[in-house]
N, C-alpha and C positions, 0 to 999 in steps of 0.2 A: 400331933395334928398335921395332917397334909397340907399341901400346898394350897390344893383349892379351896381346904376348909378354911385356911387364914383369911385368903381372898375375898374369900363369899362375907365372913366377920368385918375385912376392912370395907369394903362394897355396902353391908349396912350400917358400919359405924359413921362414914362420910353421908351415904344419905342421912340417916337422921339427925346429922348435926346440920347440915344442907338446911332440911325440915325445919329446924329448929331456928336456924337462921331467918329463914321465909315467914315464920310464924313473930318472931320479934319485927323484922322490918314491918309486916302487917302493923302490926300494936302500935308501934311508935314511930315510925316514919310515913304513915296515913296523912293526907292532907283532903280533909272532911271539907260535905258544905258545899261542893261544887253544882248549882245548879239548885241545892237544895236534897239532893239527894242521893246524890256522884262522891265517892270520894275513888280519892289515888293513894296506892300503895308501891310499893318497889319488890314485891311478892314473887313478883313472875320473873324479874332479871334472876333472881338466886337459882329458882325453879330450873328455869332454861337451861343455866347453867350447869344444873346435876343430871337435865336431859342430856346433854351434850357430851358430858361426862361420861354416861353412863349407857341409856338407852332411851329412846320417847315414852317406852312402860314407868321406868322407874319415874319419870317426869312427871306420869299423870299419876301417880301412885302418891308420889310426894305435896301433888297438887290435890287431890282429893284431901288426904289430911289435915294440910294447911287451911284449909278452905272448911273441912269440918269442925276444926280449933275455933278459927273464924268465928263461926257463927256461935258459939257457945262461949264467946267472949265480949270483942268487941263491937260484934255486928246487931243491928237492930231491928235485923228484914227476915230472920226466921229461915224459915227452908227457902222464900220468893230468892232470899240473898243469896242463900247455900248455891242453889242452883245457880243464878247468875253467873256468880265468881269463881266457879267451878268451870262452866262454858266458856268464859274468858278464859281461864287460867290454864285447859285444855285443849283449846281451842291455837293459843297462841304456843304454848310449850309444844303440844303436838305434832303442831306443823312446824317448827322451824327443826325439829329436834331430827323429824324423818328424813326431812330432804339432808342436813347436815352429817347424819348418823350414817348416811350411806358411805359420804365421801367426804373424809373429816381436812377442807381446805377453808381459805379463808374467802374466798368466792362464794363456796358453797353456805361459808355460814352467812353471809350476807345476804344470798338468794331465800338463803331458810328464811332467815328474820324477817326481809320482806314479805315472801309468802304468808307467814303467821301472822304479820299486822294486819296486811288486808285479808286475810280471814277472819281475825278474829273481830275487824270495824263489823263488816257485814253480816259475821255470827249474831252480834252483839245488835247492829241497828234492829235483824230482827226480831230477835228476844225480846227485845227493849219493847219494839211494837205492840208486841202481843202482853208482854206481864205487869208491863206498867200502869195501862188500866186498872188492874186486875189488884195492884197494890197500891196505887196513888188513888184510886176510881174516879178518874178523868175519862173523857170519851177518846175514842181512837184517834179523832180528829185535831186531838189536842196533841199526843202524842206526836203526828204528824210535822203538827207547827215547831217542834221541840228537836227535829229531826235534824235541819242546818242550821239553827242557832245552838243548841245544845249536845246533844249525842253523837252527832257528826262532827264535831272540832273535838270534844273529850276524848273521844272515841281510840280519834286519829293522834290528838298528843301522848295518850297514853301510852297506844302502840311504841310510838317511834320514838318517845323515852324510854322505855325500855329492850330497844333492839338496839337503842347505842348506847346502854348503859351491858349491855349485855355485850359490845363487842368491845366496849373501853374493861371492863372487869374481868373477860373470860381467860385471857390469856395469862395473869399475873396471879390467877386463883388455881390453873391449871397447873403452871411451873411451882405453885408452891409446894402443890400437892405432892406432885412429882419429886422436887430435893426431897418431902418428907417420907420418900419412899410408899406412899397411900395407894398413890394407881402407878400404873407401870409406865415406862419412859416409852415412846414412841418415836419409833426413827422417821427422819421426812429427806426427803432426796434435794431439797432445797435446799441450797448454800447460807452458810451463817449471816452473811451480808444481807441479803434476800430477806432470809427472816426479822433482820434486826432494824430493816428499810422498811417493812412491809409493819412491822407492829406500831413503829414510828409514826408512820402515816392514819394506822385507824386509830391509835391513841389521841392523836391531836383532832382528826377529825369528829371523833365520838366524843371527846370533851367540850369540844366546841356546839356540837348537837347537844348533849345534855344541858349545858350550861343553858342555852338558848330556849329550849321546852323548857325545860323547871322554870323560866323566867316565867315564861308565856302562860302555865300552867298554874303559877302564885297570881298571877294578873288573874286571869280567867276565874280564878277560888279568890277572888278580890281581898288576898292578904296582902297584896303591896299594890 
């Protein structure tokens, strides 16, 4: 067996376990309920992560699946959801995965992340506009009302829980990979210091961000 044939085998054995990881987080780390009809998953931090890994294709490759599991499991919105969570799911993986895929720094993956939140809020406020009717059968107007008490703070927690669960996890999922010989070592011209100052800083900042949204986000799905 060649070189690239091993590669190409380790490349789908990481995505599908990726996959499969995103597919359980779905299942059991959902927090239902929110609004009535909103829930959270942690789906998309894994997602990103195998974009970032890999490529923005394999992202939304991983993300279509997850998202088709989805709906033939624990989901109760049929294809309205299919769609939805898919838009979300590619919408945010997409974008943070391109800008970062270019030029794999730690700036760059911040500017990604950002990028993809606010795409994916405004993706989503307008989906939300148009399909919600369509599956709740409220008038538009209603929707409307629903737009800064509800869709616009979900929206926005959601994003930005998961763009610093994504920069608190990316790095300790990467180096694992890496000791386990899975994807290849990448050299960086940045001093060990540097690096070890630099992962320091988003660690505690992105824990401190997580911590703080998951609060806000159990408040808001009124379990605490």
């Amino acid at each position: 067996m060649t070189a690239k044939s091993t590669n190409k085998i380790k490349t789908l054995a990481i995505m599908a376990m990726l996959t499969a990881l995103a597919v359980a987080a779905d299942i059991f780390l959902r927090i239902p309920g929110i609004g009535g009809f909103l829930t959270y998953e942690p789906k998309d931090v894994i997602l990103t992560i195998g974009a970032f890994i890999f490529n923005p294709i394999a992202g939304l490759v991983m993300s279509l699946v997850v998202c088709l599991v989805e709906m033939v499991t624990v989901s109760s919105t049929g294809f309205i959801g299919l769609l939805m969570n898919f838009l979300a799911s590619a919408v945010f993986v997409g974008v943070a995965s391109v800008i970062y895929y270019r030029k794999k720094t730690i700036a760059r993956a911040i500017i990604g992340l950002v990028a993809g939140a606010v795409a994916m809020i405004a993706v989503m406020l307008l989906w939300n506009y148009i399909m919600t009717p369509i599956y709740m059968g409220v008038p538009r107007e209603a929707v409307v009302s629903m737009i800064p008490t509800l869709l616009l703070p979900f929206n926005a927690i959601k994003a930005a829980l998961n763009a610093s669960l994504v920069l608190l996890l990316y790095k300790p999922v990467v180096t694992a990979l890496r000791k386990s010989k899975l994807i290849p070592t990448r050299e960086s011209n940045d001093s060990p210091h540097n690096r070890k100052t630099n992962t320091v800083i988003i660690v505690i900042v992105s824990a401190a961000a997580v911590a703080t949204l998951l609060l806000v986000l159990l408040i808001f799905a009124k379990i605490i």
